[in-house]
C-alpha positions in Angstrom: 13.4 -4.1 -11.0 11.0 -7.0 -10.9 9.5 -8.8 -7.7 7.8 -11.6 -7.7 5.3 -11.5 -4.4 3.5 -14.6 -2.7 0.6 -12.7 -0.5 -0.4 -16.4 0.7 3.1 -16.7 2.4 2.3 -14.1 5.3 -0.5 -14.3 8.3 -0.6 -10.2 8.1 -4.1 -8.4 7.3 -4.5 -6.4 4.3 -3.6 -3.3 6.1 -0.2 -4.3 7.2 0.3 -5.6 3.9 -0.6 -2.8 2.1 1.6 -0.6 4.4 5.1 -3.7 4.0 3.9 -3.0 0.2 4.2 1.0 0.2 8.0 0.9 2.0 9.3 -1.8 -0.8 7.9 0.6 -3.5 9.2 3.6 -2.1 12.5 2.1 -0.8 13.0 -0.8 -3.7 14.9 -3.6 -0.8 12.9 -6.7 -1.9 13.4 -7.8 2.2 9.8 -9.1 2.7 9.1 -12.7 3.9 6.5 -12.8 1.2 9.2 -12.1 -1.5 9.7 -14.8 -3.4 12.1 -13.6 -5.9 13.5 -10.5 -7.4 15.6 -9.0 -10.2 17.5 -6.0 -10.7 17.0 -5.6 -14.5 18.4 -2.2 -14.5 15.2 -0.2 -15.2 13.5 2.7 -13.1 10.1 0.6 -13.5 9.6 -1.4 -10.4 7.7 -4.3 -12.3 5.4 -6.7 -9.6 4.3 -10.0 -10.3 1.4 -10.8 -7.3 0.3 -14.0 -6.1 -2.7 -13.5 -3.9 -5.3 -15.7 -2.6 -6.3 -17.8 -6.3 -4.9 -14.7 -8.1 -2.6 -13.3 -10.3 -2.2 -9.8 -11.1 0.8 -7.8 -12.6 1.8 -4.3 -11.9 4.1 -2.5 -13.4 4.9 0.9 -11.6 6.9 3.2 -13.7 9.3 5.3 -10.8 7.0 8.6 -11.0 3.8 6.6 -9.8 6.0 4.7 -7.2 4.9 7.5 -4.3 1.4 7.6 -5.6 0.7 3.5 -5.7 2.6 3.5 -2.4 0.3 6.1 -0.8 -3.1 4.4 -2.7 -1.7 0.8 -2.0 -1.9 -2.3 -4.5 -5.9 -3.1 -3.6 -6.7 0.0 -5.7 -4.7 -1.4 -8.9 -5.8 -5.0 -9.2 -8.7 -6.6 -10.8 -10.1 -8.9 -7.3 -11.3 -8.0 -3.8 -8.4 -9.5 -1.3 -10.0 -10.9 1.8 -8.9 -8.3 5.2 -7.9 -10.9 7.3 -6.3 -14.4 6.4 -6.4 -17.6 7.6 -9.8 -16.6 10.5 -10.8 -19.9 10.3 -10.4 -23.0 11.6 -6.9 -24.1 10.0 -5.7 -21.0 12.2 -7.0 -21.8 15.5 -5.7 -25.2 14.8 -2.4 -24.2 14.4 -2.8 -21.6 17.5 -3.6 -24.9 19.5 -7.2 -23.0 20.0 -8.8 -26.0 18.2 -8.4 -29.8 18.4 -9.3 -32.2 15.6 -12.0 -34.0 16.7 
């Protein structure tokens, strides 16, 4: 299977990303909002392309790692430091009417 993942497309911290993450490697239903494609191309090895902040990582999990990533998360196999929380700043409390333009 291959998944192609756009972290940018979800509000959720790291932690609730990292959990979403686990259940579609464990599971293998590709029925996150940040999903932006996938592909059953008949193999055991879940392959995931990542679009995260201004990076790009690939992970290819072969099915007897699937548990272990899952449990360990995707932060531990990728070659950046994601950010905890997204969109803190201003653009949010825009958007949650906190902020005005001025």
């Amino acid at each position: 299977m291959k998944v192609w993942i756009d972290r940018n497309k979800c509000e959720s911290n790291l932690a609730a990303c990292e959990s979403c993450f686990g259940d579609l490697v464990v599971s293998g239903v590709p029925n996150r909002a940040c999903i932006m494609n996938y592909e059953d191309d008949g193999s055991e090895t879940m392959t995931v392309f990542m679009h995260s902040e201004n990076h790009d990582e690939t992970l290819v999990i072969p099915p007897e790692m699937r548990e272990e990533v899952a449990y360990n998360g995707w932060t531990e196999y990728v070659h950046f430091l994601p950010e905890f929380r997204k969109n803190e700043g201003t653009e949010r409390l825009k958007r949650a009417g906190i902020l005005r333009d001025a």
